[in-house]
C-alpha positions as CSV (number, residue, x, y, z in Angstrom):
1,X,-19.5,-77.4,7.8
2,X,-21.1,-77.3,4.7
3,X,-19.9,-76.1,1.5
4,X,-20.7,-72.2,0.6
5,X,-23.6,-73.7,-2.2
6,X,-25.1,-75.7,0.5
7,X,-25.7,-72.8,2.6
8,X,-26.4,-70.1,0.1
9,X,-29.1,-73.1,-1.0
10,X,-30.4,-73.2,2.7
11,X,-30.2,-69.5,3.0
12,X,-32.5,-69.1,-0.3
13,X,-34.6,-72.0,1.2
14,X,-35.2,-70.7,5.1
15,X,-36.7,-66.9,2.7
16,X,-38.6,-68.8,0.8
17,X,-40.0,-70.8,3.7
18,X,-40.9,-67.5,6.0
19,X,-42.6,-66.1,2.9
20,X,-44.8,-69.2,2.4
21,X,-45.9,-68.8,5.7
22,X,-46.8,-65.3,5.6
23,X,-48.1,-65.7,2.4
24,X,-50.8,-68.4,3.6
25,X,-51.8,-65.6,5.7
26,X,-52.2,-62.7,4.5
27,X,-52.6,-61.3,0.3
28,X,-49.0,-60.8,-1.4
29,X,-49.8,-56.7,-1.1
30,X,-49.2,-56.9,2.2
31,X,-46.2,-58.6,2.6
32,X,-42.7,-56.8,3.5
33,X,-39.3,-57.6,2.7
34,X,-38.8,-57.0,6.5
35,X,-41.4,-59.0,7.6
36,X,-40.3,-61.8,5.9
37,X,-36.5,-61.3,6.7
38,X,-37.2,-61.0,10.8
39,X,-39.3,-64.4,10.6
40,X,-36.4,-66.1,8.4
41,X,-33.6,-64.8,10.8
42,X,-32.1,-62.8,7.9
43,X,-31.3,-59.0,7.0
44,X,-32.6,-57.2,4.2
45,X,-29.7,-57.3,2.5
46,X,-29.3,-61.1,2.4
47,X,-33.2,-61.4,1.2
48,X,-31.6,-58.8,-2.2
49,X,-28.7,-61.6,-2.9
50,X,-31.3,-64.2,-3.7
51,X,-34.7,-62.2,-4.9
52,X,-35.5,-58.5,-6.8
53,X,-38.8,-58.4,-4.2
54,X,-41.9,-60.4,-2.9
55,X,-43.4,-61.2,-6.4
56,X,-39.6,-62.3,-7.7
57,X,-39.9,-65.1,-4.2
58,X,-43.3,-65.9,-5.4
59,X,-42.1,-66.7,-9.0
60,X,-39.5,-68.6,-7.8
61,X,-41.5,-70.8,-6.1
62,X,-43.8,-71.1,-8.5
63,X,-41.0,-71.9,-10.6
64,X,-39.6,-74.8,-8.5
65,X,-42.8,-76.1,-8.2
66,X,-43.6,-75.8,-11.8
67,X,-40.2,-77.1,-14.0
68,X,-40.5,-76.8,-17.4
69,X,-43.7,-76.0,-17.8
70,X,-43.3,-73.5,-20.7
71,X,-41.3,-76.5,-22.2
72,X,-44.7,-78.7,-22.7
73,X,-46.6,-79.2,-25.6
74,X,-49.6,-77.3,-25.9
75,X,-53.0,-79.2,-24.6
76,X,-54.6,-77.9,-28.6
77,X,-53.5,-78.9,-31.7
């Protein structure tokens, strides 16, 4: 079996997952933290370990998706 930080990793994964795919559905306003819990398999309570509320899963992503970003040089001189 894997090691606690592999599964906490997969855990945080499999939420972030459900939300995509209720996310590429319907607008961000609409979205639950039970909805997205019952389609990953989790309870609420595991969704608060890993994220504040939708917007805080969103950001994450975002942020995965977007390393360092803030960390570039600016495009204007």
């Amino acid at each position: 079996m894997g090691s606690y930080k592999e599964i906490s990793a997969q855990t945080r994964q499999n939420i972030m997952d459900a939300f995509w795919e209720i996310y590429c559905q319907k607008r961000i306003e609409k979205i639950t933290v039970r909805e997205i819990t019952a389609k990953a398999g989790y309870n609420r309570g595991t969704f608060y370990e890993y994220f504040t509320d939708v917007y805080d899963v969103l950001d994450q992503i975002e942020q995965s998706l977007l390393p360092g970003l803030e960390d570039m040089p600016p495009l204007l001189p």
